[in-house]
Backbone bond lengths (Angstrom), bond angles and torsions (degrees), N, CA, C in turn:
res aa  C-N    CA-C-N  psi(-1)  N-CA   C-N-CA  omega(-1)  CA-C   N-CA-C  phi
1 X - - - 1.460 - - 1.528 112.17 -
2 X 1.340 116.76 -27.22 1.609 129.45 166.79 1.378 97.31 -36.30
3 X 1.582 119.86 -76.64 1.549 113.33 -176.16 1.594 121.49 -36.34
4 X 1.278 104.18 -57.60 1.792 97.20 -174.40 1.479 113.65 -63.09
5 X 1.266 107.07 -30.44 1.499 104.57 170.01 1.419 128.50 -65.78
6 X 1.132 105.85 -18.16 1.979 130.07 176.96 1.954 104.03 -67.15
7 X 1.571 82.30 -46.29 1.434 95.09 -156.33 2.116 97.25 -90.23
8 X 1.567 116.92 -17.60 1.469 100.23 152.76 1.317 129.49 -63.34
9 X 1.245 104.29 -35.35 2.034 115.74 -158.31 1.821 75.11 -83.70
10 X 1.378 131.78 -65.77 1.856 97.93 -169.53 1.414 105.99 -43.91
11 X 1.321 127.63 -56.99 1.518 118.51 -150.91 1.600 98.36 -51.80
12 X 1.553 120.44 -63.13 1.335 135.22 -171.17 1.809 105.33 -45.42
13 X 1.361 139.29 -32.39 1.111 154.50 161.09 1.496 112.27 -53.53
14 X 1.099 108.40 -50.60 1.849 117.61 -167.28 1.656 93.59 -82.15
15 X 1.395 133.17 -38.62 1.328 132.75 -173.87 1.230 103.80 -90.34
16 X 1.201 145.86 -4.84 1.420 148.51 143.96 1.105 112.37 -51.90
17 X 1.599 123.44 -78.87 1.282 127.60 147.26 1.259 126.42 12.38
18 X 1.465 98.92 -75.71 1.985 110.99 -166.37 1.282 104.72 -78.68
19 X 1.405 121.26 -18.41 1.294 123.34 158.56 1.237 136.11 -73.58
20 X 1.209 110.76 -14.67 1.671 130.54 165.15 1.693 117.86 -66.29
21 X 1.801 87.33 -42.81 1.824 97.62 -157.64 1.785 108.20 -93.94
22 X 1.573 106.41 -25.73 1.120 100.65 154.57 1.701 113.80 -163.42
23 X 1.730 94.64 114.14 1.198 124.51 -161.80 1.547 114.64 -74.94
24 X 1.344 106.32 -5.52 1.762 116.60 -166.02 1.867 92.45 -111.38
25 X 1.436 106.19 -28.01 2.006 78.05 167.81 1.133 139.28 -80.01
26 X 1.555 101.62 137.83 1.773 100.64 -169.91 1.472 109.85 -66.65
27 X 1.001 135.69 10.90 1.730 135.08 156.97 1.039 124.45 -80.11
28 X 1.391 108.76 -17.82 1.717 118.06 172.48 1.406 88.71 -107.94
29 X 1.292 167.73 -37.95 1.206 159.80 -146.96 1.269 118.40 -48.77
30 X 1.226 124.90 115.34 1.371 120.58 -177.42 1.569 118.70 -57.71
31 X 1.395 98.56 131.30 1.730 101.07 -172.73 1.325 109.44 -59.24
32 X 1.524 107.06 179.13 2.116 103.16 -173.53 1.544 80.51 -97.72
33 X 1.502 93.92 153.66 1.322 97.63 156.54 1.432 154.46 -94.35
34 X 0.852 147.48 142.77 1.699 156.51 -117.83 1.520 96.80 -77.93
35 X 1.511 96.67 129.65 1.710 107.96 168.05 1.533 133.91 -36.31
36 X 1.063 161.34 49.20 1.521 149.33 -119.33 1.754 94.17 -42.86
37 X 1.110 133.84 -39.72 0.886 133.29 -125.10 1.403 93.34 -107.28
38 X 1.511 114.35 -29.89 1.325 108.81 -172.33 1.556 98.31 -101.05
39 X 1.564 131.63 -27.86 1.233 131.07 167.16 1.246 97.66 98.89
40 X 2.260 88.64 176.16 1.850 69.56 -167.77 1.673 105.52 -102.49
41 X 1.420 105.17 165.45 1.530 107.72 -175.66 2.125 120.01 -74.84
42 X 1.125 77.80 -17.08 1.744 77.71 170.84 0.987 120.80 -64.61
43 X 1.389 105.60 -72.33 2.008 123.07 178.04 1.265 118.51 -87.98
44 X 1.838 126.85 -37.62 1.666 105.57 172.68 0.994 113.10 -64.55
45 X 1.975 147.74 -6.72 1.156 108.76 177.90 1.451 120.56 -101.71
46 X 1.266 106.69 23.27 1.583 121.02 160.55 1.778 122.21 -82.92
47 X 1.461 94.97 136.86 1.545 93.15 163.50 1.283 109.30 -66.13
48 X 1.486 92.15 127.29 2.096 97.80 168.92 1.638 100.42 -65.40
49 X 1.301 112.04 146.30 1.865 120.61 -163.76 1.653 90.54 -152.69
50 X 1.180 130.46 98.62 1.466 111.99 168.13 1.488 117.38 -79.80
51 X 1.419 148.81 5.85 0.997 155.81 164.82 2.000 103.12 -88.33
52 X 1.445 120.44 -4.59 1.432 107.28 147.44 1.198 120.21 -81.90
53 X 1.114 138.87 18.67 1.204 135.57 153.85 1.358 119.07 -110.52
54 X 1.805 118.25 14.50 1.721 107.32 161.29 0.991 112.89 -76.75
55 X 1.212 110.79 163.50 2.063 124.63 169.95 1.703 95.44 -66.42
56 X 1.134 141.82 -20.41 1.133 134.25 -171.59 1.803 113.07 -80.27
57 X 1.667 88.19 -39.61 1.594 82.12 172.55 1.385 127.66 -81.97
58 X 1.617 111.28 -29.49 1.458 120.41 164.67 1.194 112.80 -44.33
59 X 1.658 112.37 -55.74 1.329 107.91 166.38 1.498 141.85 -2.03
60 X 1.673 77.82 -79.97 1.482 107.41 173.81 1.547 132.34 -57.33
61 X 1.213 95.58 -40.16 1.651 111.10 -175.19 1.494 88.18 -57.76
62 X 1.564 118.54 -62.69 1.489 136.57 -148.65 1.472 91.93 -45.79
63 X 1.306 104.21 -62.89 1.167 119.58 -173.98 2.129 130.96 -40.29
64 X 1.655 91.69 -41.95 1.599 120.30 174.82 1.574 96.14 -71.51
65 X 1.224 115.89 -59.27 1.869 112.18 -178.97 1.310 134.06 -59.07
66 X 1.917 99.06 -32.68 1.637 86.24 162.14 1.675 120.71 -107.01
67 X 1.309 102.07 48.64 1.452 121.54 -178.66 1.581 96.02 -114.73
68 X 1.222 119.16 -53.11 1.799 112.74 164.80 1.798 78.61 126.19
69 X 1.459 131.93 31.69 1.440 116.91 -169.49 1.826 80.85 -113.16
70 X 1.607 99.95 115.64 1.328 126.60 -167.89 2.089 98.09 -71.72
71 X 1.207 105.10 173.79 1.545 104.35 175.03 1.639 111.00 -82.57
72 X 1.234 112.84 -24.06 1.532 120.06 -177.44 1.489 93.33 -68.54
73 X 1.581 133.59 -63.07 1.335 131.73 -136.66 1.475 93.70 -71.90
74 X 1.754 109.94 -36.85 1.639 116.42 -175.63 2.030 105.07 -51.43
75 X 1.412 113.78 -50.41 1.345 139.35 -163.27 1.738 83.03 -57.36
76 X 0.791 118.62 -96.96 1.761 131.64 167.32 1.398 94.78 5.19
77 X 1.318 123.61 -81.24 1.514 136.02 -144.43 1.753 85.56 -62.83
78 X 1.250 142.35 -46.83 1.105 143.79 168.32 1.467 120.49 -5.85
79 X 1.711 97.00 -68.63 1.710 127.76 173.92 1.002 93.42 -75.20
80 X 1.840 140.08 -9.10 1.371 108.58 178.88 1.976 93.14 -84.13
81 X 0.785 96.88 -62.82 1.915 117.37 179.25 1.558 94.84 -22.84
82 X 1.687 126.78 -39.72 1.234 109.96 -158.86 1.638 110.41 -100.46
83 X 1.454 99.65 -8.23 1.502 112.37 169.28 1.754 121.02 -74.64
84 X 1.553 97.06 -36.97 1.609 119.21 166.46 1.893 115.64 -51.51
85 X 1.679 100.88 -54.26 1.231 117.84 163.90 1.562 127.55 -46.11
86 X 1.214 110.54 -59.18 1.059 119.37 169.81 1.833 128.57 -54.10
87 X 1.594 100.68 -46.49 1.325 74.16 165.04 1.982 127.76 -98.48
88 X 0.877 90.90 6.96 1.649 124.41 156.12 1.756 94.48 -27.71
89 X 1.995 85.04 -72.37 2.050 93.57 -150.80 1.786 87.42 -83.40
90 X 1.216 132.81 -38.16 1.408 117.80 159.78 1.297 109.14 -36.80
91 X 1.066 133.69 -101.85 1.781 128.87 178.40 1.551 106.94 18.36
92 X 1.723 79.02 -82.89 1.776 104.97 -172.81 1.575 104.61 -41.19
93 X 1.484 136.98 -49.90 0.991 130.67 -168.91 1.713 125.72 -76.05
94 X 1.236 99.13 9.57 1.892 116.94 177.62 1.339 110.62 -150.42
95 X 1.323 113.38 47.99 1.574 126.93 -179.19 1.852 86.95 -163.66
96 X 1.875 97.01 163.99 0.994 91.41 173.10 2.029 85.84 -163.84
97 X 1.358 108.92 177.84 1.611 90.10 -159.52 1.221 126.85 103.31
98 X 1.462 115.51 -169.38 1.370 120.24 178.26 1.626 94.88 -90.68
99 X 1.464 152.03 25.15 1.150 133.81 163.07 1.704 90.10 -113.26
100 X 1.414 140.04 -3.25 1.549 117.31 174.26 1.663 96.87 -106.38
101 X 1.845 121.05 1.81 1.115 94.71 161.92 1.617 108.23 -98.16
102 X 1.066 120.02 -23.66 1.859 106.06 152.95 0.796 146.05 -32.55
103 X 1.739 105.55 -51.27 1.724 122.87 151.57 1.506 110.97 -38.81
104 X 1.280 115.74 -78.85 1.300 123.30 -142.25 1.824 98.49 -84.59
105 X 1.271 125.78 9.76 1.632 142.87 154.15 1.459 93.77 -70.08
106 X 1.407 98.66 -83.48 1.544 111.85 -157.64 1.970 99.21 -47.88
107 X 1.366 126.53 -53.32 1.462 116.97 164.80 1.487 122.90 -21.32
108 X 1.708 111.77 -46.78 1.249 118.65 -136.55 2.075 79.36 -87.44
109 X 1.205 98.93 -38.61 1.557 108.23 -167.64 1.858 101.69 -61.49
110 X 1.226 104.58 -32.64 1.722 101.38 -167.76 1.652 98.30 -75.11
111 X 1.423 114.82 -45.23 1.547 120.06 -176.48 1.630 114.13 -50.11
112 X 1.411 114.56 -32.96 1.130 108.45 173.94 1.718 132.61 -95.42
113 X 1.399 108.99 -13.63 1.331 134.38 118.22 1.688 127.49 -3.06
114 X 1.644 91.94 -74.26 1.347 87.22 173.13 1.725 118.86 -67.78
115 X 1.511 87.32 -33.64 1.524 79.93 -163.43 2.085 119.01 -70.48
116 X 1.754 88.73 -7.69 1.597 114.17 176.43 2.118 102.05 -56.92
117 X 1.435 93.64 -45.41 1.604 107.71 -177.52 1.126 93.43 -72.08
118 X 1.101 136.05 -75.12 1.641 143.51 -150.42 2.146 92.70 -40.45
119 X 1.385 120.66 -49.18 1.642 129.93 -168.60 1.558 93.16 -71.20
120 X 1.352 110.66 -55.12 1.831 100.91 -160.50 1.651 107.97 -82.58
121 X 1.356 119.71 -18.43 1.621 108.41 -177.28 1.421 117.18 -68.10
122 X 1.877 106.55 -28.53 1.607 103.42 159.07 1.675 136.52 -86.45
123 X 1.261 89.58 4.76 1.651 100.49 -175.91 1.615 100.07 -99.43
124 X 1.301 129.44 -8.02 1.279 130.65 -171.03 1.739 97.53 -98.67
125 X 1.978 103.70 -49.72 1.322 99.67 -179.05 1.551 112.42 -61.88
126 X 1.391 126.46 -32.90 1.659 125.17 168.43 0.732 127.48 -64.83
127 X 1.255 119.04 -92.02 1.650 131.74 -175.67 1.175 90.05 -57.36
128 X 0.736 131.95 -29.54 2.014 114.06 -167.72 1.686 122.50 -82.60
129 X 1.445 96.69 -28.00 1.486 127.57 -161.07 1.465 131.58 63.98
130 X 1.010 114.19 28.14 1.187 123.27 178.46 1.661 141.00 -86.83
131 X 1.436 77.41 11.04 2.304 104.33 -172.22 2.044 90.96 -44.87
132 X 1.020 102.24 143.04 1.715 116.54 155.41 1.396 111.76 -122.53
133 X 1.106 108.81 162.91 1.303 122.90 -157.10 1.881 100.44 -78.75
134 X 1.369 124.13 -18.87 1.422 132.54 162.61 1.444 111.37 -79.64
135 X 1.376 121.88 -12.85 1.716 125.39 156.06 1.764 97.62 12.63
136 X 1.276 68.03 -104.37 1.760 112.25 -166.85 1.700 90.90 -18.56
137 X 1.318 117.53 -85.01 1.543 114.60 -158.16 1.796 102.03 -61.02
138 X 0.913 124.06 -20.59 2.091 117.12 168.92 1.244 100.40 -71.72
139 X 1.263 142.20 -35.70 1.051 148.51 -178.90 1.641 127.97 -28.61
140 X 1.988 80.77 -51.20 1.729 100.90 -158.49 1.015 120.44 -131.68
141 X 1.941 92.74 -16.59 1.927 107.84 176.97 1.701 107.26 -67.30
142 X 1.248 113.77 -61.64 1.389 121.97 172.63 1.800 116.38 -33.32
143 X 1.301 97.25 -51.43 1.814 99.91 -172.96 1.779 87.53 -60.57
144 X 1.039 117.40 -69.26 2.065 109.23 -145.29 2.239 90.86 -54.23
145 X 1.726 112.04 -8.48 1.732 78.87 -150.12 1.967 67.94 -94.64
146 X 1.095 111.44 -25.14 1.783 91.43 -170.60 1.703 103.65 -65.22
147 X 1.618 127.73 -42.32 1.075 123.18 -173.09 1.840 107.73 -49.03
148 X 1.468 100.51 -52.36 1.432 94.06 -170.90 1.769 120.26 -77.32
149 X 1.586 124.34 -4.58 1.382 140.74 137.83 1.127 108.61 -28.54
150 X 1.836 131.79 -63.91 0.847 124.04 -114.08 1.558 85.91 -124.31
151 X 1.041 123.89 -56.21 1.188 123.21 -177.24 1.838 102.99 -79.27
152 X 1.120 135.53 5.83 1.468 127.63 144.20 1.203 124.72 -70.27
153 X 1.421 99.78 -26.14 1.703 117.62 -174.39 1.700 107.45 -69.92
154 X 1.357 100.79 -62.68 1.407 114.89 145.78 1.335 125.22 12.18
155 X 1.455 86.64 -93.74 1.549 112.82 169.26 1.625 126.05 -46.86
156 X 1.355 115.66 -48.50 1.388 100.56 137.80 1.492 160.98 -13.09
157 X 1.068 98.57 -66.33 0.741 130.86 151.22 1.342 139.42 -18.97
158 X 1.582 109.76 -61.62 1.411 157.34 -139.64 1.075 89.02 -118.03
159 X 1.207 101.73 -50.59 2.309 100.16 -176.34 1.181 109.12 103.04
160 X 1.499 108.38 17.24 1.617 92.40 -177.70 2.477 76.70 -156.74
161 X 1.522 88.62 121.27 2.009 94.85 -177.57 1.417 91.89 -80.61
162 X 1.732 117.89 -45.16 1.735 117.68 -167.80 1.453 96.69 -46.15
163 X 1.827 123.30 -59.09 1.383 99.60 177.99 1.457 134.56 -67.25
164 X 1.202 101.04 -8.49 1.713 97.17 170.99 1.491 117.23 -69.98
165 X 1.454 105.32 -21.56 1.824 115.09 -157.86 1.450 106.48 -115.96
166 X 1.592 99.66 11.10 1.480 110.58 168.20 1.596 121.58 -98.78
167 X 1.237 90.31 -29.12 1.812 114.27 163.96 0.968 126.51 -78.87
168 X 1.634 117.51 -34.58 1.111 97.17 178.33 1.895 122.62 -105.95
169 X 2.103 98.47 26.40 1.346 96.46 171.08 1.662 94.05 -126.10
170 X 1.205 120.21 28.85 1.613 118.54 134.73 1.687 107.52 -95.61
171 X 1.095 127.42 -40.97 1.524 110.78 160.12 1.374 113.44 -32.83
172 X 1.513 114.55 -89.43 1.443 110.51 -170.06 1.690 106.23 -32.94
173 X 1.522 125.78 -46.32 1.413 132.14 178.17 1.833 110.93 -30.33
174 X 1.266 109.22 -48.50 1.187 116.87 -157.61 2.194 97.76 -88.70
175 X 1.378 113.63 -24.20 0.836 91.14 171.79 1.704 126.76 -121.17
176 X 1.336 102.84 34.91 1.577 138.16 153.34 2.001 87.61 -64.00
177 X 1.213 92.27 -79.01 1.906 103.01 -156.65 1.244 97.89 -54.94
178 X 1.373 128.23 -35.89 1.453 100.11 168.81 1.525 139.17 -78.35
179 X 1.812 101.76 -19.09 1.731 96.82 174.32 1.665 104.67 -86.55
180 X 1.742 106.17 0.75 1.499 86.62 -174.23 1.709 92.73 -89.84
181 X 1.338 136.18 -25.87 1.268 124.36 178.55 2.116 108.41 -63.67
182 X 1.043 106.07 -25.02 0.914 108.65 163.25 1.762 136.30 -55.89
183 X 1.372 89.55 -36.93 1.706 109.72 -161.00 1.577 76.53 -76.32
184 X 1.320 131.05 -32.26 1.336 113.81 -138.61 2.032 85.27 -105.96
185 X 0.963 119.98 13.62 1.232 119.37 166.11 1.763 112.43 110.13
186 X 1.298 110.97 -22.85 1.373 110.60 -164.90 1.701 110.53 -85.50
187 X 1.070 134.76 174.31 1.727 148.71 -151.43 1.542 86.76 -81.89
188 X 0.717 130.44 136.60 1.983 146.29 149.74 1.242 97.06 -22.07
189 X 1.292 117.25 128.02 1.496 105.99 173.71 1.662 87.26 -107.30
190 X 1.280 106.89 126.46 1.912 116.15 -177.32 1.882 110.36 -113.84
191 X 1.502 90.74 10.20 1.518 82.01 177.98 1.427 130.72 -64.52
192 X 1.556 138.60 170.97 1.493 140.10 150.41 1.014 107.45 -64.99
193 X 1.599 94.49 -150.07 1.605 119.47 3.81 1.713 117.89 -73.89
194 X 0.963 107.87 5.68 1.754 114.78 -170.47 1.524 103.26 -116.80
195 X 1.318 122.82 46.29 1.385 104.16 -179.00 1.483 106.38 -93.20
196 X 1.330 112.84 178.77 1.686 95.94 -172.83 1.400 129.62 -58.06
197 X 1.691 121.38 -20.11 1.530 110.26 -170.03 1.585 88.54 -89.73
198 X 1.047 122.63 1.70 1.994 131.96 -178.49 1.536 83.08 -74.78
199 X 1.633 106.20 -79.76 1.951 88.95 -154.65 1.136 116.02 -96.69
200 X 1.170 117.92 19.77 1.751 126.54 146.80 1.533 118.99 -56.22
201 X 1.957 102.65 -48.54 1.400 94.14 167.96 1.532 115.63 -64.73
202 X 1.535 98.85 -51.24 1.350 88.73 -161.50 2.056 120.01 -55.42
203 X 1.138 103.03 -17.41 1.443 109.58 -172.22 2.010 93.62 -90.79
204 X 0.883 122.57 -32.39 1.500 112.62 155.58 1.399 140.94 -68.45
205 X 1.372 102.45 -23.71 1.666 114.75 149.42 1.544 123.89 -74.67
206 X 1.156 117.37 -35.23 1.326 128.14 165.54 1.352 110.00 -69.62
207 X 1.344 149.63 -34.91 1.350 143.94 170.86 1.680 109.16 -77.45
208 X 1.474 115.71 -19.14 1.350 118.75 168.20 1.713 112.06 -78.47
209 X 0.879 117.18 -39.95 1.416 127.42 166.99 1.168 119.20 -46.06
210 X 1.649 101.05 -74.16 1.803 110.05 -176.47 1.748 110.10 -55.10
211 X 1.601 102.68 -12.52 1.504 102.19 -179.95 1.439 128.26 -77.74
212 X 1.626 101.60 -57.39 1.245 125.12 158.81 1.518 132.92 -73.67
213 X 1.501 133.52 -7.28 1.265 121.96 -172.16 1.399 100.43 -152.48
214 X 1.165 115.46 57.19 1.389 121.56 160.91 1.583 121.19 -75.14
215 X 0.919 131.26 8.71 1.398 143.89 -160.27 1.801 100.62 -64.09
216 X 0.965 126.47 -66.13 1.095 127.28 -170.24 1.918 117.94 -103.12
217 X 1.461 105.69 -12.75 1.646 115.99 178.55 1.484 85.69 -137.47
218 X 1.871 92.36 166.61 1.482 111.28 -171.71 1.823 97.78 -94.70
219 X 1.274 102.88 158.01 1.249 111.02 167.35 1.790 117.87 -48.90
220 X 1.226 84.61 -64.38 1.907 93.70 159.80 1.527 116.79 -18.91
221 X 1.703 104.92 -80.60 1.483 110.22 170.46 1.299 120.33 -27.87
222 X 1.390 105.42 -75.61 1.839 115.89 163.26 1.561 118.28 5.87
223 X 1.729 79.87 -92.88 1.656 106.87 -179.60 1.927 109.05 -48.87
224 X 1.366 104.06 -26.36 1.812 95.35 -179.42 1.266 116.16 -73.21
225 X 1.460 105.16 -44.24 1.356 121.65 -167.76 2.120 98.64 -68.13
226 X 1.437 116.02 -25.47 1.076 120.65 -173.68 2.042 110.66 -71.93
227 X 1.187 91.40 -40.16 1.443 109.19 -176.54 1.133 115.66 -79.07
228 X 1.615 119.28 -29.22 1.688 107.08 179.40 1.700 100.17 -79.12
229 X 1.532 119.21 -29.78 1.551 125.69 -175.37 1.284 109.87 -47.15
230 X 1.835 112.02 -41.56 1.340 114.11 -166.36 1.549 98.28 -91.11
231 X 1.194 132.22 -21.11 1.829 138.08 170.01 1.455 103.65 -49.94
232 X 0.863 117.39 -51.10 1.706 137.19 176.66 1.286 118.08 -49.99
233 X 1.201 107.29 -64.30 1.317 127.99 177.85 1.769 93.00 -59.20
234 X 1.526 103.17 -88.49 1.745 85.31 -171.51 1.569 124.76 -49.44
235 X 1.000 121.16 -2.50 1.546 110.47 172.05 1.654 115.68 -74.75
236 X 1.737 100.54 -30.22 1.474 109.31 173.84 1.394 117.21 -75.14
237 X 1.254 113.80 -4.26 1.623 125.96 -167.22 1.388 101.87 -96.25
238 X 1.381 106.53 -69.31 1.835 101.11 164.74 1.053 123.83 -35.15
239 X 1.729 123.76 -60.69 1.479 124.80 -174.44 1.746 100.62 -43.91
240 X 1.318 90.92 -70.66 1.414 89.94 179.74 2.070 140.05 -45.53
241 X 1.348 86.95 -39.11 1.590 85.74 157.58 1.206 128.78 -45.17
242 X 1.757 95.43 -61.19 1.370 120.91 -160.17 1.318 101.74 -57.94
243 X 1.562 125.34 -50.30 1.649 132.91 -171.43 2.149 92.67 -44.84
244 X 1.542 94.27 -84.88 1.428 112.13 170.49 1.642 106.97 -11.50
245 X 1.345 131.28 -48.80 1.254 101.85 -157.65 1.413 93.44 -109.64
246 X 1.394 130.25 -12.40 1.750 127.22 169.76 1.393 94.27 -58.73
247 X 1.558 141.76 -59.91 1.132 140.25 175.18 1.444 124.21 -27.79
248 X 1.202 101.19 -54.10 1.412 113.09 -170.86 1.267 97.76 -81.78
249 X 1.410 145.13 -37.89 1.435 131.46 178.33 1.778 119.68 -67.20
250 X 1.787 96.27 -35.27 1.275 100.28 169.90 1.816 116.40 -48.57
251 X 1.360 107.01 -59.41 1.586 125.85 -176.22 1.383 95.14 -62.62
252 X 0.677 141.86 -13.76 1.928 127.49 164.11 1.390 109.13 -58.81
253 X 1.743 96.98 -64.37 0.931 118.40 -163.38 1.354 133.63 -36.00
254 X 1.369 93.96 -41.91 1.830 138.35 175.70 1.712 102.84 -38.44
């Protein structure tokens, strides 16, 4: 990451420069600055992630970029992880034993997986520079098909798919309201409590559970009791979006 950082401070140096020598071209013109309201476009439309700033993930990215592994192919591998998952918690849901707590391990390992892709496919397209102009749709296509993989799988699980496929189309719900607050100019709203790295854990603690501590409840149970927690949660997430961005359209409006 030393290199790309070498190679910002020249660029930022040379455009200082041209801004010095001639202050009246609109190519050097200093941009306007960012709406409060709409935020700024560099960094609000990122998920805040404080583990993009370990040396472990820089690492990694560094590592994915000078390998030639683009941000799309990373985005992809996502839906691959959630296809893996899925039949993972299928497995788990027609096995029982030490092969549905294998299953529902090996699940718990792919879910976080994805969410390993979900951190480095934007740290490669940034810091790395590597955005394409199809960005945008790898971005977001991958997240709704692993969510609904994963939490169908879930559902399986659980013994009941309607509740898996009820969760995971208030998921997609919640992140409708945020690219539509987006579309409409304002900052991503990425709050919970159910946003995806929310019931990723929670559905990875719940597949650790139903794995390891079946002793007295069924895995099934587990996984139900896991899925209505995260139903809950996203219902409070919508409300809450939804309030958040009527607000904010109202106050435009003003």
């Amino acid at each position: 990451m030393s290199d790309l950082r070498d190679i910002f401070t020249t660029l930022e140096a040379a455009e200082a420069e041209a801004k010095a020598r001639y202050p009246d071209d609109p190519a050097t013109a200093e941009a306007p600055a960012p709406d409060p309201a709409r935020g700024d476009p560099a960094e609000g439309n990122r998920r805040p992630i404080a583990s993009r700033n370990s040396r472990w993930a820089q690492k990694a990215a560094l590592w994915l970029a000078e390998h030639d592994f683009t941000p799309d192919q990373i985005s992809q591998a996502s839906m691959v992880f959630g296809l893996l998952g899925f039949l993972c918690l299928w497995g788990a849901s027609a096995t029982l034993g030490p092969l549905q707590a294998m299953a529902l391990t090996l699940a718990a390992v792919t879910m976080q997986a994805r969410l390993l892709c979900n951190l480095l496919d934007g740290m490669v397209a940034v810091e790395g520079g590597q955005g394409a102009p199809s960005g945008p749709f790898w971005n977001e296509a991958p997240d709704r098909v692993a969510d609904l993989l994963f939490l169908w799988g879930a559902g399986l699980v659980a013994g009941s798919a309607a509740l898996g496929l009820a969760v995971a189309a208030l998921a997609v719900g919640t992140a409708y309201l945020r690219e539509l607050g987006r579309a409409e100019g304002f900052t991503p709203d990425f709050s919970g409590p159910m946003a995806k790295p929310h019931r990723m854990a929670a559905l990875t603690v719940g597949a650790l559970v139903a794995a390891f501590l079946p002793l007295t409840v069924t895995a099934a149970t587990v996984m139900q009791l896991t899925l209505w927690i995260i139903l809950v949660g996203l219902l409070v997430t919508l409300g809450r979006r939804s309030w958040r961005l009527l607000a904010a359209l109202e106050s435009r409006a003003r």
